[in-house]
N, C-alpha and C positions, 0 to 999 in steps of 0.2 A: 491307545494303540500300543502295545507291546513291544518291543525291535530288539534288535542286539544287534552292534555297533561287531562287524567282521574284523580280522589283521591286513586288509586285503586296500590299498589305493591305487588309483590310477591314473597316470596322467598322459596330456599327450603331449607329441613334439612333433617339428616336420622330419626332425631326423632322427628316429628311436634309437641307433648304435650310437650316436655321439651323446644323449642324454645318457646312455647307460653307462658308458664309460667314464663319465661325470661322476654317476653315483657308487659305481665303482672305485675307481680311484681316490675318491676323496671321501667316501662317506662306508668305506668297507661293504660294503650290496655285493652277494654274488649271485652272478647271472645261473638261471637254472632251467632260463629257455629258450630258445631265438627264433623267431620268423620275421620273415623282413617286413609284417605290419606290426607286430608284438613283440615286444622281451620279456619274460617275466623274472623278475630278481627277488633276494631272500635276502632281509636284515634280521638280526635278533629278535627282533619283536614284532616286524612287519611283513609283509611280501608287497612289492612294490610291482606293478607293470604300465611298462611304457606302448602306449598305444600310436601308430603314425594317424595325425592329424593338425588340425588346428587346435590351438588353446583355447581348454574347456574351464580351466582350472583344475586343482585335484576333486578325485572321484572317488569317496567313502562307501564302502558299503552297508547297507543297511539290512538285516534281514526283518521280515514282518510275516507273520501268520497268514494273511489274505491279500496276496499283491494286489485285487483289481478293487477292492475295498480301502486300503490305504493308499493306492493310487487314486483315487475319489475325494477319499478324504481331504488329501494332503492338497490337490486342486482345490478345493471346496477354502481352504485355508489359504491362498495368496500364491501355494506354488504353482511353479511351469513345467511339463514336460517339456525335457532338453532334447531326447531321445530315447525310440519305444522301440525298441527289435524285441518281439517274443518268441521268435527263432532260436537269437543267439543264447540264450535268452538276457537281456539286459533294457531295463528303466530307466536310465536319469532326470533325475527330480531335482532341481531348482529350487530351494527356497526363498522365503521375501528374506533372511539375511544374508543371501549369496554364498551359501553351503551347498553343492553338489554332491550325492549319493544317488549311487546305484540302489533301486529296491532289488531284492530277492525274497524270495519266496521259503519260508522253511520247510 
């Protein structure tokens, strides 16, 4: 299976303005979005977004050629779907080393 590894992680807090101001203040991140479920921020080599929730751990993105094919697979191989919205649209895929990624679709 093919992929390529996005600039894009995401995590979550119960308080997304106070994680921001975190990575703000101390790790130079500047905010370039705010809703009060979502912040999205911008480092040099990454974009980071803070999602309000419970902790997931961080969320990688992955993209792959055939999401419902690599979403097969990747079940077929020891991982869990974490969570399936194909609305939003957004995967999280679990693997057996407890690496979290979003699949997307290219």
């Amino acid at each position: 299976m093919g992929n390529s590894f996005g600039t894009d992680i995401l995590i979550q807090a119960v308080d997304p303005q106070l994680a921001a101001a975190f990575y703000v203040d101390r790790l130079g991140f500047e905010i370039t979005d705010s809703r009060p479920d979502l912040i999205s921020l911008r480092g040099p080599h990454i974009n980071l977004y803070i999602e309000r929730g419970p902790k997931l751990g961080p969320v990688l993105e992955v993209s792959v050629a055939n999401l419902e094919t690599a979403k097969r697979q990747l079940v077929e191989s020891g991982c869990a779907i974490v969570k399936d919205e194909p609305d939003f649209p957004r995967c999280y895929v679990r693997d057996p080393f407890g690496l979290t990624y979003n699949l997307t679709q290219r």
